[in-house]
C-alpha positions in Angstrom: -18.9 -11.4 -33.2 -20.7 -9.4 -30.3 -19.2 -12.3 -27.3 -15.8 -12.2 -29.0 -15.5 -8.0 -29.0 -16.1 -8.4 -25.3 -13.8 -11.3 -24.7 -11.2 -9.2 -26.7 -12.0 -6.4 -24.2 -11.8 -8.0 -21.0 -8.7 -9.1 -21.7 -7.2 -5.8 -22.7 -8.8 -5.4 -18.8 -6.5 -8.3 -17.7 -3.4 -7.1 -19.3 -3.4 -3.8 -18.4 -4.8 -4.3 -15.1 -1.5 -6.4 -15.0 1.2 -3.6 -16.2 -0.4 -1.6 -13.5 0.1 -4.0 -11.0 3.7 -4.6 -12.4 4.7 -0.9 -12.7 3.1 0.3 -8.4 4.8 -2.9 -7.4 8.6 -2.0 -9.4 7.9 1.8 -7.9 7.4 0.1 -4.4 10.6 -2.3 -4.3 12.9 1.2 -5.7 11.3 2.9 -2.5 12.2 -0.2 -0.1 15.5 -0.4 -1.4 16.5 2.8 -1.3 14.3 4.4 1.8 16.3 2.5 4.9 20.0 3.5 3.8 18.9 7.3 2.4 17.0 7.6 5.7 21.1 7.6 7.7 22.4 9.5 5.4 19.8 12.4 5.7 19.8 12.1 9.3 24.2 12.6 9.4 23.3 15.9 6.9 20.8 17.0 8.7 22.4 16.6 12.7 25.9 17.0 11.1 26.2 21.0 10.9 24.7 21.5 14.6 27.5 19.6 16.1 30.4 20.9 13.6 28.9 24.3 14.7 29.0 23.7 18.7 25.5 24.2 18.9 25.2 20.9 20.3 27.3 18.4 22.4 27.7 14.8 20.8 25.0 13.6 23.7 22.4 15.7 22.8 23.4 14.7 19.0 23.0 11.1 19.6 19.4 12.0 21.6 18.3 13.5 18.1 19.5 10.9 16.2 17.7 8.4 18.3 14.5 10.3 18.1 14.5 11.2 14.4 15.5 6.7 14.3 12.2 6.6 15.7 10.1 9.1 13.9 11.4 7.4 10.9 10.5 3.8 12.4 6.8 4.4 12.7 7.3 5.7 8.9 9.3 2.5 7.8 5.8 0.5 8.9 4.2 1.6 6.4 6.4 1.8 3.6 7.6 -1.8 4.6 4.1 -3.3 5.5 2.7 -1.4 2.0 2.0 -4.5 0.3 0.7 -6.9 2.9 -1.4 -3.9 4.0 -2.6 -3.6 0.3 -3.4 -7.6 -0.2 -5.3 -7.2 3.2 -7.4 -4.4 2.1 -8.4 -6.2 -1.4 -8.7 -9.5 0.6 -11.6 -7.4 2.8 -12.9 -5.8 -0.6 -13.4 -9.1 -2.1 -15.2 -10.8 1.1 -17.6 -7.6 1.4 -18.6 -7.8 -2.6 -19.3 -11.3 -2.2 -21.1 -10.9 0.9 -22.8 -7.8 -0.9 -23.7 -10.3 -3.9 -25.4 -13.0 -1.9 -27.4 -10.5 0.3 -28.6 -9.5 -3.0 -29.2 -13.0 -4.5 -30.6 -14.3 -1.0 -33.5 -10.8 -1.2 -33.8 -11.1 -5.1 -34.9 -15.3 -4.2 -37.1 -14.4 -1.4 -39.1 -11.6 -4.0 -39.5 -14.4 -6.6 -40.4 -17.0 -3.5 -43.4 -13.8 -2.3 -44.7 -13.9 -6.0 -45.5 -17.4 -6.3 -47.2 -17.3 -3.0 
């Protein structure tokens, strides 16, 4: 009774560990999609009244445009690169709890191998 409660509750674990998983990575492709052709458009609204105004020439425009293009570049890494960098980090979690886990097994065996001595 006892082993099948917790069987039952792991995988509760599983599945909603699962629907997470599902939900961050549906949020992540809606940001892909959408961040790279709102990005031009915000850049024309934003750059757009200067020039209509005169405040600045089309050159000095274009020089804005190209510098907020790069601004936003360095952002578009990351938002991009989210989910490799995300696999890498639980890649490196994993390898340091089981690195953790045998440094512990490894000092637990060498206290058991000092008692018999």
């Amino acid at each position: 009774e006892a082993e099948l409660c917790r069987l039952q509750h792991r995988f509760e674990r599983i599945k909603l560990n699962t629907w997470q998983t599902m939900l961050l990575e549906k949020r992540l492709a809606v940001v892909q999609k959408w961040y790279s052709p709102l990005r031009e458009i915000l850049f024309m609204c934003i750059l757009a009244p200067f020039f209509i105004t005169g405040v600045v020439s089309l050159g000095r425009l274009k020089q804005c445009e190209m510098a907020l293009d790069r601004i936003s570049d360095s952002f578009s890494f990351l938002v991009e690169n989210y989910s490799n960098l995300s696999t890498y980090r639980a890649v490196v979690d994993r390898l340091y709890n089981f690195r953790s886990s045998c440094l512990a097994y490894l000092k637990s065996r060498k206290e058991r191998c000092r008692r018999w001595k």
